[in-house]
N, C-alpha and C positions, 0 to 999 in steps of 0.2 A: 772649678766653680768660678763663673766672674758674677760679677754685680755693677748694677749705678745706682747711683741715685736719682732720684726722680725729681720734678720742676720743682714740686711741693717742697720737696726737698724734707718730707714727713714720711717718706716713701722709699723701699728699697728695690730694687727690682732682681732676682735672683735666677742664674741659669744653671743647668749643669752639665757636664758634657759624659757620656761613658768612657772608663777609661778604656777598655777593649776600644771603641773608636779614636781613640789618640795613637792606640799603638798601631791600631792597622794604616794609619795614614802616615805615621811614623816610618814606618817599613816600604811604602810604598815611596815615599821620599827618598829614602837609599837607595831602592831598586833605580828610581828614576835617577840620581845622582852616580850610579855604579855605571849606569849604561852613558851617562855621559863621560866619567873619567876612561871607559874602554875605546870612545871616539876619538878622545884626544891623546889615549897612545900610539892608536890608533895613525890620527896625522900626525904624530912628530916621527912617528916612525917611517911612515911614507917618505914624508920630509926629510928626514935625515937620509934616507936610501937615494931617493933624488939627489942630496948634496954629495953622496961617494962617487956617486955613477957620475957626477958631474966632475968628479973630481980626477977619477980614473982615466978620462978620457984624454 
């Protein structure tokens, strides 16, 4: 639930959200968050292979 008050300030203004919609955007924030932590293993790991082969040589 949020609220304001209103100019009147005699006035409430009231919302409410479902909670089934909090969670599905909830999950869909980790999904997006999961696929970025798999990009940045992603290039360290690139990165680090590039610094052995660099290193090998």
């Amino acid at each position: 639930m949020k609220y304001m008050r209103l100019d009147d300030e005699q006035h409430v203004l009231m919302g409410f959200r479902m909670v089934d919609d909090i969670v599905a955007n909830e999950r869909e924030h980790r999904k997006s968050l999961a696929k970025a932590v798999a990009v940045a293993e992603q290039s360290y790991a690139a990165a680090e292979n590039a610094n052995n082969c660099r290193g090998a040589s």
